[in-house]
Backbone as CSV, one residue per row, in Angstrom:
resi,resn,N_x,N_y,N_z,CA_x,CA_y,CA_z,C_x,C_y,C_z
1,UNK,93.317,139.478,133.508,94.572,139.233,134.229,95.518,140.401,134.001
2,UNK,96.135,140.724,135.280,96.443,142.099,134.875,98.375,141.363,134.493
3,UNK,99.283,142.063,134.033,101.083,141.706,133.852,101.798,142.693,134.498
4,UNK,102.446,142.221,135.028,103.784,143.360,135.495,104.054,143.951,134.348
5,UNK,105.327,145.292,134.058,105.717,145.844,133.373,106.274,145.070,132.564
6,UNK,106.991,144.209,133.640,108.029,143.227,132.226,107.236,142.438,132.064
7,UNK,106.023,141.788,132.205,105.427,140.694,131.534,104.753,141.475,130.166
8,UNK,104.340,142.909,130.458,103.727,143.422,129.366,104.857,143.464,127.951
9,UNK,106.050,143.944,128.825,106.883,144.169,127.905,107.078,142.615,127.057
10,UNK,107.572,141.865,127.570,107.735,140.563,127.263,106.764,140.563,126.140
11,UNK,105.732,140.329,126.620,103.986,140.049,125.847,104.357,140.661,124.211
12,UNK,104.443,142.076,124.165,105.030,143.067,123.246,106.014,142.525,122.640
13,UNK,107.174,142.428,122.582,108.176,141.811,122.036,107.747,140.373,121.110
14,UNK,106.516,139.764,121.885,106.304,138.658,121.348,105.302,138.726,120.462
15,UNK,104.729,139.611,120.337,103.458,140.263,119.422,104.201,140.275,118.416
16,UNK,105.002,141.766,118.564,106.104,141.880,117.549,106.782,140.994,116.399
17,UNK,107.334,140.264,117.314,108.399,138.775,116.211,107.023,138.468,115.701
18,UNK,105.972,137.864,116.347,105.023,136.759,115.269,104.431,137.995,114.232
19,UNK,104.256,139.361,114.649,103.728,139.879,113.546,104.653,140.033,112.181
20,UNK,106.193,139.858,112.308,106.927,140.304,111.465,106.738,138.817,110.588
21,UNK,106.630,137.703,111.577,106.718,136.094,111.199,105.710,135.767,110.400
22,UNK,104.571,136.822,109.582,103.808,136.503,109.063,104.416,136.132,107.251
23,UNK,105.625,136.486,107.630,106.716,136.229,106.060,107.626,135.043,106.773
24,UNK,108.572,135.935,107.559,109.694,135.780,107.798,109.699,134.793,109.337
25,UNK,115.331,138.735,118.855,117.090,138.930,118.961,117.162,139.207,120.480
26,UNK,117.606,139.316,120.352,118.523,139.872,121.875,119.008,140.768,121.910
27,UNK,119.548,141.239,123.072,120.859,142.148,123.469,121.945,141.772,122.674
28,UNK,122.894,142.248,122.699,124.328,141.115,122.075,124.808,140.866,122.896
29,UNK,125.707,139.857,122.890,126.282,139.141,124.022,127.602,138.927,123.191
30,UNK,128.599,138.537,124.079,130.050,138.202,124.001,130.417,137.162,122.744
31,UNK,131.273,137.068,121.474,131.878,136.234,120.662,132.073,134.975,121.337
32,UNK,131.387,134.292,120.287,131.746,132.964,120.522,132.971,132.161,120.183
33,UNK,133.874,131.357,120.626,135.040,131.055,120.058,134.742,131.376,118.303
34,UNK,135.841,130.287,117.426,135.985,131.053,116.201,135.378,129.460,115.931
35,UNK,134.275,129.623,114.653,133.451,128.261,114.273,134.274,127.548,112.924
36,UNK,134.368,126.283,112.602,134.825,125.750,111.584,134.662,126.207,110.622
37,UNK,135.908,125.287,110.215,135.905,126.138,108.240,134.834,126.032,107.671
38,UNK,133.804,125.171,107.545,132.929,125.634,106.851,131.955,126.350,106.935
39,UNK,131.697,127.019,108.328,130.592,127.394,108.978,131.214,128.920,108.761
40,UNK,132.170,129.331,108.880,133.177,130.499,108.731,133.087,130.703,107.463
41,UNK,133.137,129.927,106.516,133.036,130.383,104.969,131.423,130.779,104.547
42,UNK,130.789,129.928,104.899,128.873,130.709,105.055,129.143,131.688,105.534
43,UNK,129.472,131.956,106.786,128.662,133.292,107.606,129.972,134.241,106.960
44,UNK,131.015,134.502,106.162,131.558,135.196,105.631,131.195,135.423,104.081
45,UNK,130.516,134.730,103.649,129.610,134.996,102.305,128.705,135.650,102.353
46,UNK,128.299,135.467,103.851,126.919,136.359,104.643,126.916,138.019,104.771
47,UNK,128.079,137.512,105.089,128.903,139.222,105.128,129.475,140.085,103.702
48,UNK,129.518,139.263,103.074,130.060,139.976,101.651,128.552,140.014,100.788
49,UNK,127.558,139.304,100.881,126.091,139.832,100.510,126.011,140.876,101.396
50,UNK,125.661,140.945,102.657,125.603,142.226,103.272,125.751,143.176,103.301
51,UNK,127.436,143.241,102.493,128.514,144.896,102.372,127.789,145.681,101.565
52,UNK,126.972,144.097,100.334,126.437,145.532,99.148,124.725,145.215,99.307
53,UNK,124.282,144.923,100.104,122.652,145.121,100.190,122.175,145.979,100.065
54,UNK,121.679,146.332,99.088,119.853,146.955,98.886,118.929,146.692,99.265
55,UNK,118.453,145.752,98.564,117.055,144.983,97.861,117.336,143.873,98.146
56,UNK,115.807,143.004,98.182,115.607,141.849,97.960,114.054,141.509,97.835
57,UNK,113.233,140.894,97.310,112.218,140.675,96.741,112.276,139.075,96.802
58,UNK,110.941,138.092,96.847,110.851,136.897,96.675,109.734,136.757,96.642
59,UNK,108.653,135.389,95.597,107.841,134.561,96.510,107.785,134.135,97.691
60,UNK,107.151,133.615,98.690,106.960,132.767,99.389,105.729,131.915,99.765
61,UNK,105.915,130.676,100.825,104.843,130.167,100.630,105.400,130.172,102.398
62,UNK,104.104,130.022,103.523,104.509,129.939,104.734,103.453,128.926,105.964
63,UNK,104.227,128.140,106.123,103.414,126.617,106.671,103.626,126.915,108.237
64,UNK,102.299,127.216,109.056,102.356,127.359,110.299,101.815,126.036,110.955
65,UNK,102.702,124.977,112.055,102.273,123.978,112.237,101.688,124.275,113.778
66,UNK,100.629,123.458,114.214,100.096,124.107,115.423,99.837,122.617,115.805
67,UNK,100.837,121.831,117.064,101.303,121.331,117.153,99.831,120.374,117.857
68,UNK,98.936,120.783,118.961,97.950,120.471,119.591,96.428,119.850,119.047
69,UNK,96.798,120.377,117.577,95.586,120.297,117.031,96.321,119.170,115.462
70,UNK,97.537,119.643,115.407,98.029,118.804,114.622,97.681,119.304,112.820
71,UNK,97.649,120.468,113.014,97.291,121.078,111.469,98.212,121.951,111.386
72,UNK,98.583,122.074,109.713,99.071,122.985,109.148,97.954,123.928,108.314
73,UNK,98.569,125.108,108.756,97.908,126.197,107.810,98.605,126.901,106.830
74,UNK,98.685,127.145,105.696,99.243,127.747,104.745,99.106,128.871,104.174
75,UNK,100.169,129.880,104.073,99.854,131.326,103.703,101.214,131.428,102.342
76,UNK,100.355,132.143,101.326,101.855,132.735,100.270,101.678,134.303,99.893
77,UNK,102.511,134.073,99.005,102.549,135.706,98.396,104.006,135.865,98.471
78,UNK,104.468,137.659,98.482,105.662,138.202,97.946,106.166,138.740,99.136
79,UNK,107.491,139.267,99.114,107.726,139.941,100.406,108.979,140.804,99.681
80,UNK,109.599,141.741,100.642,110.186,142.553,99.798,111.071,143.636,100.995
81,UNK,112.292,143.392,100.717,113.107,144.406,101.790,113.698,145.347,100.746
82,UNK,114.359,146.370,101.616,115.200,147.638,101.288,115.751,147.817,102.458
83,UNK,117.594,148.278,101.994,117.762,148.551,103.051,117.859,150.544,102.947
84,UNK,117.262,151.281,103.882,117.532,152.760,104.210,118.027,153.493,104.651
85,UNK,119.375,154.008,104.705,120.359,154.022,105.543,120.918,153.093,106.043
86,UNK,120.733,153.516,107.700,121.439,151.866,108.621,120.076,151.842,108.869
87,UNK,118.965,151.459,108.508,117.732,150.401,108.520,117.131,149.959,107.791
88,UNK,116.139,148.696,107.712,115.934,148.111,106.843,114.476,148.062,107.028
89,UNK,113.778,148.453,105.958,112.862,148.418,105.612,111.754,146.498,105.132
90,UNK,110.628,146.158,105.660,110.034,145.221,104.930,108.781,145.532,104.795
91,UNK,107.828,144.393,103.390,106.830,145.008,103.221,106.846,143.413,102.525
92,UNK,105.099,142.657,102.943,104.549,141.313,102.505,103.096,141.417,102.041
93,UNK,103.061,141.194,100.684,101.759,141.081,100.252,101.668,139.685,100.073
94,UNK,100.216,139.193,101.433,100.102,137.995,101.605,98.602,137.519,100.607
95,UNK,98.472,137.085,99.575,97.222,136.887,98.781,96.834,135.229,98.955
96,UNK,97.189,134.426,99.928,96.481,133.324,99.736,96.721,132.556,101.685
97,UNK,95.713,132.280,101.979,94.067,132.414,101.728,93.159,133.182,101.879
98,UNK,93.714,134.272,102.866,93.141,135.922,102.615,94.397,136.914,102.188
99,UNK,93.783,138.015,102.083,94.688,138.869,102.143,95.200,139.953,102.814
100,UNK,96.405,139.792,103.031,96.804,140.609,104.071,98.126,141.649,103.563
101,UNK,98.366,142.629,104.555,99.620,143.306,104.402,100.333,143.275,105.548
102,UNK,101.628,143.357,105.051,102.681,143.656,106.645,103.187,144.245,106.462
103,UNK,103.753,145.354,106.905,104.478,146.662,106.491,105.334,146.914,107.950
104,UNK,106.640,146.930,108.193,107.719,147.682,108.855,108.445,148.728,108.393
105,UNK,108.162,149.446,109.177,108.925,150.775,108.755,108.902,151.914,109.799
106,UNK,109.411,152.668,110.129,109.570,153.582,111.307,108.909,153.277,112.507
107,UNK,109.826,152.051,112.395,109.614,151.741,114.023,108.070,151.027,114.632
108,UNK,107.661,150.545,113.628,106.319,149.922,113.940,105.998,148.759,112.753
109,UNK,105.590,147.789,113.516,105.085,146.751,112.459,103.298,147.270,112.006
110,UNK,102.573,147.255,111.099,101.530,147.458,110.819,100.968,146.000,109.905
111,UNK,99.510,145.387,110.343,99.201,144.747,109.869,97.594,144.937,109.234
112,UNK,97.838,145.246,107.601,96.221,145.614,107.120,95.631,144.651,106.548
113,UNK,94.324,144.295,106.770,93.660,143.641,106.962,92.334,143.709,105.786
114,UNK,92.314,144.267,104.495,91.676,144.720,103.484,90.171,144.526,103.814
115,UNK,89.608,142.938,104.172,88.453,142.365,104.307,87.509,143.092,105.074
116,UNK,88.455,143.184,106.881,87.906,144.103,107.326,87.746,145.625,107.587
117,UNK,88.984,145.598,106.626,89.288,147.525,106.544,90.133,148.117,107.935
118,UNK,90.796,147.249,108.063,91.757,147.222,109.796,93.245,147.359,109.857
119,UNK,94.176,148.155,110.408,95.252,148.281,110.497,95.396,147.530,111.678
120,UNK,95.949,146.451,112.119,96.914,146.448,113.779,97.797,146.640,113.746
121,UNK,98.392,148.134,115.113,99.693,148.246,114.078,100.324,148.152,115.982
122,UNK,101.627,147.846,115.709,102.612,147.327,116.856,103.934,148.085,116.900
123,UNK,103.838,149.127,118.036,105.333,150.279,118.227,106.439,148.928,118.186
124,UNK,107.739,149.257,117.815,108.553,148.282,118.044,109.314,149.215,119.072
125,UNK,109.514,150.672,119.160,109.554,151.118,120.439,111.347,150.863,120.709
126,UNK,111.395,150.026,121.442,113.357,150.022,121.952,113.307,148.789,121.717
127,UNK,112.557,147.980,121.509,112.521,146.426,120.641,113.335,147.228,119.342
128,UNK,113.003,147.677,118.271,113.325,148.298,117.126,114.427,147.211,116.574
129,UNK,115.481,147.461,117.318,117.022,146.348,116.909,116.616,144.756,116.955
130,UNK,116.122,144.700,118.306,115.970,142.998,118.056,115.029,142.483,117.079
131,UNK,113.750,143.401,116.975,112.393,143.298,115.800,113.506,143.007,114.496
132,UNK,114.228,143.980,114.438,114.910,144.306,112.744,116.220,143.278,112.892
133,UNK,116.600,142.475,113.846,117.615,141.323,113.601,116.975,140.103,113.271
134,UNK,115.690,140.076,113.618,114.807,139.102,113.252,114.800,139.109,111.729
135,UNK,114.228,140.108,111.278,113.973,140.844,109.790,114.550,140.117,109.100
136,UNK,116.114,140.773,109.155,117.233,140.253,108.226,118.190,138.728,108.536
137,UNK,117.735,138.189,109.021,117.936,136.426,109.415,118.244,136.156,107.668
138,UNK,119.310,136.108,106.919,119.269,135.581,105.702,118.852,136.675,104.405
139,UNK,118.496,137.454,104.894,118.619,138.991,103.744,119.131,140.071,104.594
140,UNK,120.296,140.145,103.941,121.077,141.886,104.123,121.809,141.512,105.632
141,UNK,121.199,140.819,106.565,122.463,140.392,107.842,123.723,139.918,107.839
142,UNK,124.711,140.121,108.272,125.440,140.149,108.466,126.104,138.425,108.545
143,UNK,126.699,137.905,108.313,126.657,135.921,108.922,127.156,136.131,110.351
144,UNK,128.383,136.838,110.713,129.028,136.584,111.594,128.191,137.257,113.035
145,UNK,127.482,138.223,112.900,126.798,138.927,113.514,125.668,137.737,114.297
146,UNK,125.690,136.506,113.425,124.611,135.523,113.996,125.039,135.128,115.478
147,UNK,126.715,135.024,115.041,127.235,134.750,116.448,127.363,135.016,118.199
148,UNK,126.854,136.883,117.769,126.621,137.375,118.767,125.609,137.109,119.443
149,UNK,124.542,136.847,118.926,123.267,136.390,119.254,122.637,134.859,119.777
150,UNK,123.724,133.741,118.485,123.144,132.718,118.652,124.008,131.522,118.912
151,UNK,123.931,130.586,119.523,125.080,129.749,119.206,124.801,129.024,118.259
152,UNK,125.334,129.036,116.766,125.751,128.610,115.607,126.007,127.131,114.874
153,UNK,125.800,126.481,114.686,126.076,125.427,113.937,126.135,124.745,112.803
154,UNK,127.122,123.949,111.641,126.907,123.670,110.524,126.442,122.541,110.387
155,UNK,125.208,122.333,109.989,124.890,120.972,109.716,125.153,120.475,108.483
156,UNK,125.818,120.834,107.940,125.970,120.044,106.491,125.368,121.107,105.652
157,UNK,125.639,120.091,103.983,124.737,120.808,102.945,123.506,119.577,102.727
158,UNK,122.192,120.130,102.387,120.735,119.762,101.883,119.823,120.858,100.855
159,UNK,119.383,119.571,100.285,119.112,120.175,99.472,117.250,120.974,99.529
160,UNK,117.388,121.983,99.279,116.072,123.246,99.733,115.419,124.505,98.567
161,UNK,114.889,124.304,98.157,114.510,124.930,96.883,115.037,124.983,96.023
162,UNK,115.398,124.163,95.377,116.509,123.117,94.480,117.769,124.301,94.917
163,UNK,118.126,124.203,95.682,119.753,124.611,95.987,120.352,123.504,97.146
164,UNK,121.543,123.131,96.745,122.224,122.454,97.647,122.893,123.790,98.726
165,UNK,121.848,123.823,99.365,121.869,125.214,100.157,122.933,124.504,101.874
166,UNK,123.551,125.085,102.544,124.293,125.391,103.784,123.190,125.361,105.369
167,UNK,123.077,124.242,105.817,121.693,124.196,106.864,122.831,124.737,107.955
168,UNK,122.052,125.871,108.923,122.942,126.276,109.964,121.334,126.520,111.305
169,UNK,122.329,125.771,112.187,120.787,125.670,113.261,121.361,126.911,114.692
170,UNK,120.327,127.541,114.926,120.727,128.618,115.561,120.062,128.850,116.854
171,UNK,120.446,128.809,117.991,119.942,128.464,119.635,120.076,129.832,120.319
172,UNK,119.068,130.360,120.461,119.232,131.972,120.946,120.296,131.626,122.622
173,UNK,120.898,132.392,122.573,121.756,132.763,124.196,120.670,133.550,124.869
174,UNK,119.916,134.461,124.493,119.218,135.384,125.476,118.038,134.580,125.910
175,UNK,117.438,133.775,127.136,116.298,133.104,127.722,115.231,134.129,126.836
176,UNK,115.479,135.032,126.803,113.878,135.937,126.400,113.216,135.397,125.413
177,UNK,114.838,135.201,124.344,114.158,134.748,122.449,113.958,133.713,122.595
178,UNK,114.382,132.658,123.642,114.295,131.259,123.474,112.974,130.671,124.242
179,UNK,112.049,132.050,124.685,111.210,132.000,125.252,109.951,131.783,124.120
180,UNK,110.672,132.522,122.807,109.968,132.416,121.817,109.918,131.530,120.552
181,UNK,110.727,131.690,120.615,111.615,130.550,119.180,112.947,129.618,120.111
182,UNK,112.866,128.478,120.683,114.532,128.192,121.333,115.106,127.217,120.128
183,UNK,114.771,127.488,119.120,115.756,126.955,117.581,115.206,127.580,116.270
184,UNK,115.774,127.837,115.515,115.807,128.542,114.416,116.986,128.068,112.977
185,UNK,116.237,127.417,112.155,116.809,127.007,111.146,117.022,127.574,109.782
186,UNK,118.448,127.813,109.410,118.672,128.886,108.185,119.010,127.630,107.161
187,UNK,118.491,127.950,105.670,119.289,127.006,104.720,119.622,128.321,103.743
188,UNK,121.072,128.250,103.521,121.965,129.526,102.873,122.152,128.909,101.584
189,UNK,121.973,129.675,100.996,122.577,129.630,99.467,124.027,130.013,99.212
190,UNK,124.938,129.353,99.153,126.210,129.221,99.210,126.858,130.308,98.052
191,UNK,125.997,130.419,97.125,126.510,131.093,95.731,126.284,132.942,96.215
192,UNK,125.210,132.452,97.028,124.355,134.308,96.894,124.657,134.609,98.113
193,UNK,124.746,134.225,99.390,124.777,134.644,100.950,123.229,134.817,100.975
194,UNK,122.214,134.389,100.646,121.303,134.506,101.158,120.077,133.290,101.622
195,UNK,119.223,133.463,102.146,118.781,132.423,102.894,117.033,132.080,101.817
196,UNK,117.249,130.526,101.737,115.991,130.122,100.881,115.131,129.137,101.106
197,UNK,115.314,129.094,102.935,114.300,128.367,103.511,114.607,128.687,105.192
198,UNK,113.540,129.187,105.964,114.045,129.433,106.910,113.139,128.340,107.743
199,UNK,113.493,128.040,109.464,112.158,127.726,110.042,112.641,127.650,111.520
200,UNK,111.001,128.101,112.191,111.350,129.214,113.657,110.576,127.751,114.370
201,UNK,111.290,127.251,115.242,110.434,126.454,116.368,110.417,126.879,117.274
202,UNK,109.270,126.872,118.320,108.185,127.225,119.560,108.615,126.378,120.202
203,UNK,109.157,126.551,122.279,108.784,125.560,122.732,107.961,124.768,122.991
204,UNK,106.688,125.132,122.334,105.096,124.550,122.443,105.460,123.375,121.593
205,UNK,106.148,123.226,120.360,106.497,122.218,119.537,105.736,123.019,118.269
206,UNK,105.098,124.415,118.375,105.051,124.623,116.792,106.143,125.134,116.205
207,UNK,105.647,125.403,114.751,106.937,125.875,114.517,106.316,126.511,113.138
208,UNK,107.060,127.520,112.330,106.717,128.392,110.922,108.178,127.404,109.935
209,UNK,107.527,127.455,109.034,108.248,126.973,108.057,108.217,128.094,106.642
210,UNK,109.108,128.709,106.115,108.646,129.806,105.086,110.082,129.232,103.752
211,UNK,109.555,129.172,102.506,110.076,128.748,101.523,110.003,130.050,100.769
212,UNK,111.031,130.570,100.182,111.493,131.015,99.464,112.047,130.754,98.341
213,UNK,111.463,131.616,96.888,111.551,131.447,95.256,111.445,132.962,94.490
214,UNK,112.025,132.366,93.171,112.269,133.913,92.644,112.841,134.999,93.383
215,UNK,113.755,134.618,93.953,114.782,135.729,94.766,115.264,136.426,93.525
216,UNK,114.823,138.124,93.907,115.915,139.274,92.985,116.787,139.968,94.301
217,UNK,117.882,139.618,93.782,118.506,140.945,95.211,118.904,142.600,94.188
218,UNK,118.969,143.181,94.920,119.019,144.396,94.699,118.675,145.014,93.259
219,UNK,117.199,144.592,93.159,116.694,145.247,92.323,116.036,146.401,92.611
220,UNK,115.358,147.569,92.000,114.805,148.716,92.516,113.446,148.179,92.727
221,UNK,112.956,148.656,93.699,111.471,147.891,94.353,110.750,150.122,94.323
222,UNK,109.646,150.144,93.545,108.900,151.153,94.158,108.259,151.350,95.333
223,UNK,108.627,152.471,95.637,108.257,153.212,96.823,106.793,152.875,97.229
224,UNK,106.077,152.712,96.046,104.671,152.288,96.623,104.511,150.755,97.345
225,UNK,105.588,150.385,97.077,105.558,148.753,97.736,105.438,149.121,99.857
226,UNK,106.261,150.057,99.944,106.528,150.016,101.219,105.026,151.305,101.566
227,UNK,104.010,151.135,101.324,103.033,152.157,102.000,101.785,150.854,101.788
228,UNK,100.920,151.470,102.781,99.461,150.652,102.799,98.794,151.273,101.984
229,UNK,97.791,150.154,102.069,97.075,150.852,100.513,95.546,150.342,100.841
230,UNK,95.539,151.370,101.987,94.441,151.393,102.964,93.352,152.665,102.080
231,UNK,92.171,152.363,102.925,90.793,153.284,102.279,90.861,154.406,103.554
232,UNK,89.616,155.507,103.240,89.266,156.954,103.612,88.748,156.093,105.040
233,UNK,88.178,155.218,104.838,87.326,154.318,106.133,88.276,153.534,107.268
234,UNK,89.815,153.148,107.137,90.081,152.230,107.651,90.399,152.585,109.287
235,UNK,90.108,151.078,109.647,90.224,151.823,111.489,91.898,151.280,111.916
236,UNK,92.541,152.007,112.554,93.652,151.779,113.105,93.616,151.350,114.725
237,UNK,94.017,149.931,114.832,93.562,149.807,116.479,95.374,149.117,116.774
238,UNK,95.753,149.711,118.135,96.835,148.858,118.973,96.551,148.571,119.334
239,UNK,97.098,147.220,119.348,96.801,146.046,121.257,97.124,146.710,122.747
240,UNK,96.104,146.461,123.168,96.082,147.107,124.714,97.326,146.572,125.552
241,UNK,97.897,146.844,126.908,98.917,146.399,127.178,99.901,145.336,126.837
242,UNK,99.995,145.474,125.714,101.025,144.830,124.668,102.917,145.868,124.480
């Protein structure tokens, strides 16, 4: 089946998010009125983690529900940002039930594949901004910045990796993202500005669920974290009109 330009493009964009989603936007659009006091005090805690971001490092554990078949599949391991200048760097060593790598960084998601000795790696191209607003959903983003993007809401406090963490449910404005995710759930850690349970729903009815533990923020992470740690043999393949 062959795609128009924009269906390819589309296609791409959507490669993209799920490849970054193996841990873990839009255009911007116009301010939304000004949100309640308490929703204003999160996404301004959001912003004062933000001012001084580096680092951030965590466990995770990541529950993909596939709604048709009615199973969950489960993936864990570590994940690990930096920010580099004005960009932000990520990198996920996934060790259970295979192992995998995810690596972002200049402008391309790369996914290695050890077992079979395989890179897939994905240009993010002029995606780049929306790929990397995805990224930082709850590390190093901005709170108020959610606004531009999403329409916003406080649901209360619940409790989420033993934190009586800040649930904020987030409805993309741009049809494109909501083509992909049309809800997106943050639970904030009120103390830190950062996020310790996220989860992306599909209009299909799936949805990723990713738990977060052992959060360090801005600790020094080595340089070898952010490179593959690929062999003399490995094959590098892109997806065809993607």
């Amino acid at each position: 089946m062959r795609f128009s330009r924009e269906g390819r493009s589309y296609m791409k964009f959507k490669f993209l998010i799920a490849a970054l989603l193996f841990v873990t936007a839009a255009a911007a659009a116009q301010q939304t009125a000004a949100p309640n006091a308490a929703l204003d005090s999160i996404l301004s805690r959001m912003d004062a983690t933000a001012a001084n971001f580096r680092s951030a490092q965590a466990d995770f554990t990541w529950d993909q529900y596939q709604k048709v078949v009615d199973e969950t599949d489960k993936q864990s391991g570590k994940v690990y940002f930096r920010r580099q200048g004005k960009e932000t760097e990520m990198a996920a060593d996934i060790i259970a039930p295979d192992q995998k790598y995810v690596l972002f960084t200049d402008s391309k998601v790369d996914v290695y594949q050890p077992k079979i000795d395989q890179v897939t790696r994905y240009s993010a191209g002029k995606d780049r901004e929306a790929v990397e607003s995805f990224l930082v959903l709850g590390f190093g983003g901005r709170g108020h910045d959610l606004m531009k993007q999403f329409n916003v809401t406080y649901d209360g406090m619940e409790s989420a990796q033993g934190v009586n963490a800040a649930k904020l449910t987030l409805q993309p404005k741009s049809p494109r993202v909501a083509n992909v995710f049309n809800r997106i759930i943050l639970w904030i850690d009120p103390a830190r500005g950062i996020s310790v349970q996220q989860q992306f729903f599909e209009p299909s009815g799936n949805y990723r669920l990713t738990k977060y533990s052992n959060i360090q923020l801005n600790q020094k992470i080595p340089d070898s974290v952010f490179k593959l740690k690929t062999t003399s043999k490995t094959t590098v393949v892109s997806p065809n009109g993607i």
